[in-house]
C-alpha positions in Angstrom: 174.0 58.7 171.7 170.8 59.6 173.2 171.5 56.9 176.1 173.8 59.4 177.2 171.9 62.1 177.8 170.9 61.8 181.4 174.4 61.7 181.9 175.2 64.9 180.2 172.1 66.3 181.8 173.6 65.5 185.5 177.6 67.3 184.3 175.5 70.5 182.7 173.6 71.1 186.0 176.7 70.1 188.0 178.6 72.7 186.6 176.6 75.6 185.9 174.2 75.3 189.2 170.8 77.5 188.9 172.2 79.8 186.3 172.2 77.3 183.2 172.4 79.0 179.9 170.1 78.0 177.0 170.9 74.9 175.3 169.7 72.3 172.7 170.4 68.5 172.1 170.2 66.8 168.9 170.9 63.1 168.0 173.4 62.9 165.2 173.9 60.0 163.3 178.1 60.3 164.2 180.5 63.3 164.5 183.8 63.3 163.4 187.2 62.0 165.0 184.6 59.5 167.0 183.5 62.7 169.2 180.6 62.2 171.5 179.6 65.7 172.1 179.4 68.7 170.1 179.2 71.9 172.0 178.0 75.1 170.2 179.1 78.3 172.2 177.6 81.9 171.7 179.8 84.3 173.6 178.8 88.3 174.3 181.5 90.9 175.6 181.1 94.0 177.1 
């Protein structure tokens, strides 16, 4: 839900500060299991 999203934008910067990693936001008509966020994650190891 769009509505939400100044909420999720206050949690993202809460936890990752100055140092936020790229990110996108898309409205979705519904995810599964009633979910309310879908998280993508692109990881690198050296």
């Amino acid at each position: 839900d769009m509505a939400d999203f100044g909420a999720m934008n206050e949690v993202y910067a809460k936890h990752f500060g100055d140092h936020r990693p790229a990110r996108s936001t898309v409205a979705v008509a519904g995810l599964p299991k009633g979910a309310r966020v879908e998280i993508d994650v692109v990881a690198r190891k050296d």
